[in-house]
N, C-alpha and C positions, 0 to 999 in steps of 0.2 A: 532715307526718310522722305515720306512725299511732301512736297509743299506746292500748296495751291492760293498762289495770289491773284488770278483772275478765273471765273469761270465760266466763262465763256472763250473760247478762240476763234473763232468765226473758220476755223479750216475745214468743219466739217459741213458749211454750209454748200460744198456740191455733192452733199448726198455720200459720201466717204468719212471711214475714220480709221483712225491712225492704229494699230495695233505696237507690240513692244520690240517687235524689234525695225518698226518707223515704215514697215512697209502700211500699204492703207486696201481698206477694202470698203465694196459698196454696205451701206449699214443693212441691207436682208442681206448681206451673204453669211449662211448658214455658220460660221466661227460667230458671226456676230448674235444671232440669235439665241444660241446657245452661252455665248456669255450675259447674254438678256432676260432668260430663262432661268441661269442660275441668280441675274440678280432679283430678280421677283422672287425664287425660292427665300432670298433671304431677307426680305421686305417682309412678309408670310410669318418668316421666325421672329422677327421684330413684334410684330404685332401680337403674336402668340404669347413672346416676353412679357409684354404690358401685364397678360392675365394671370402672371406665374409668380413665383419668388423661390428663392432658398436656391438650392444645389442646380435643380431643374432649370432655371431661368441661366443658371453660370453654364451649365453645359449648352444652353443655346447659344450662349453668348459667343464661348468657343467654337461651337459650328457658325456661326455667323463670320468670325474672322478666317475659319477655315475656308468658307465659301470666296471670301475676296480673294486667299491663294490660288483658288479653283478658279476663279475668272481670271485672276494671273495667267494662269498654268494654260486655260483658254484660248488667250489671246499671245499668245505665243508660241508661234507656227513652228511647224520642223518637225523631225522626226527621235532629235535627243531629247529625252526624259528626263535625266539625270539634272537635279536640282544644283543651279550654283549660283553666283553672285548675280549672275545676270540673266538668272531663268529660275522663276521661282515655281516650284512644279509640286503639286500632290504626290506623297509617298506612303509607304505603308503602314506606317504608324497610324498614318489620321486616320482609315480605314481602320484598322483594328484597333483605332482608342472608341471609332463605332461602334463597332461587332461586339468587346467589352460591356458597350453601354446597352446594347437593345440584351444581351444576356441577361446584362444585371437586373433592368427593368425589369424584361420578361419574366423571370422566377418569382417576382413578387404578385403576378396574376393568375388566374385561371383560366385555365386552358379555352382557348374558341369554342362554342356549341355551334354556333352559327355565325353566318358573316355581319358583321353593327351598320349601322346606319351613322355618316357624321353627326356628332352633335354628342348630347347628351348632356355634358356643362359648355359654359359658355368657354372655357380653356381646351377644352377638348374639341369643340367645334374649331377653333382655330387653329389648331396643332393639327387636324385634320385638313384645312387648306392648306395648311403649309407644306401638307404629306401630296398631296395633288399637283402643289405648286413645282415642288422636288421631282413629282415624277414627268411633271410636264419639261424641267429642265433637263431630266435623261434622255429625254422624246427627242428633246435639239441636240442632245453631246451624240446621242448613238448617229442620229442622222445628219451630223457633221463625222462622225467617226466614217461612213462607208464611203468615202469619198475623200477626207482628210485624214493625217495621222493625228494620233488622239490620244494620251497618255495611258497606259491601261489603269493608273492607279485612279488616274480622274474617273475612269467610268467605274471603278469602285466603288469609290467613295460616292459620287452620286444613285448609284444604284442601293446601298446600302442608307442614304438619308431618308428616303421616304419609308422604308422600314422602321427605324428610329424615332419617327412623328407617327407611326401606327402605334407604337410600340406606345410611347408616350400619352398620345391623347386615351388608350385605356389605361394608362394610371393615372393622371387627375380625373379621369370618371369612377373615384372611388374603387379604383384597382382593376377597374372591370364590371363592378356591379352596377354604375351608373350607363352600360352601354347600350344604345337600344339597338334590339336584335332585329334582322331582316326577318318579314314573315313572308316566307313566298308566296304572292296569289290573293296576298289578305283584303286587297282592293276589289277583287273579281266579280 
């Protein structure tokens, strides 16, 4: 269990911080951004919660706990994957308790005519930052991936959340029907 009685430590004031297994790195270096990115993804979900309730707000919740694993899973260098007492790591389930949900979603709407515009309600607007936020945090895992080892299930599962938040923000816009469509050129 984590327990935090001060929060502050003053260690990382030369510009360093500490990752999990005590080694330290400069705070832009590329593991750390990418743990940065995914916590803004889930600041994004947070905020989305506020607009929601019922079923929808409880599976955010559990991606939101999912995502501290994944910054876990982040900040814990190497190249073993394999989840244990001392390495908590993304695995396949959390991914495919995903791919379950944007299914299950997705059947309840109508197929794309065309590509939406964010917005629509005021919960869909923000389930859609949160889908940008997600994909800005894949931005930082893959470009920590070409240069670090990177767990494949993490870049699952982050590749598969902003799907999820697409998926989502067309069903609180009334299934779909509240989504406003791109009209290409309509400015011209």
């Amino acid at each position: 269990m984590v327990r935090l009685n001060r929060i502050y430590t003053r260690t990382g004031d030369d510009g360093t911080t500490g990752l999990v297994d005590g080694s330290r790195l400069p705070k832009h270096h590329a593991r750390l951004e990418a743990v940065g990115a995914v916590d803004e993804a889930n600041c994004a979900i947070g905020l989305a919660i506020c607009a929601l309730s019922g079923s929808l707000a409880e599976h955010l919740r559990r991606i939101q706990n999912d995502l501290f694993d994944l910054g876990a899973d982040l900040a814990t260098p190497g190249d073993d994957f394999a989840p244990s007492d001392m390495s908590l790591r993304i695995v396949a389930a959390q991914t495919e308790w995903l791919e379950q949900r944007i299914d299950a979603e997705n059947a309840e709407l109508a197929p794309l005519t065309s590509f939406i515009l964010p917005g629509g309600s005021e919960a869909a607007a923000r389930l859609h930052l949160a889908r940008t936020a997600a994909r800005r945090a894949e931005r930082a895992v893959t470009a920590l991936a070409e240069n670090s080892p990177v767990n494949p299930q993490a870049l699952a599962y982050i590749n598969r959340l902003s799907d999820y938040m697409f998926v989502l923000a067309r069903l609180v816009n009334d299934g779909g029907a509240g989504d406003v469509l791109w009209v290409p050129g309509a400015s011209r």
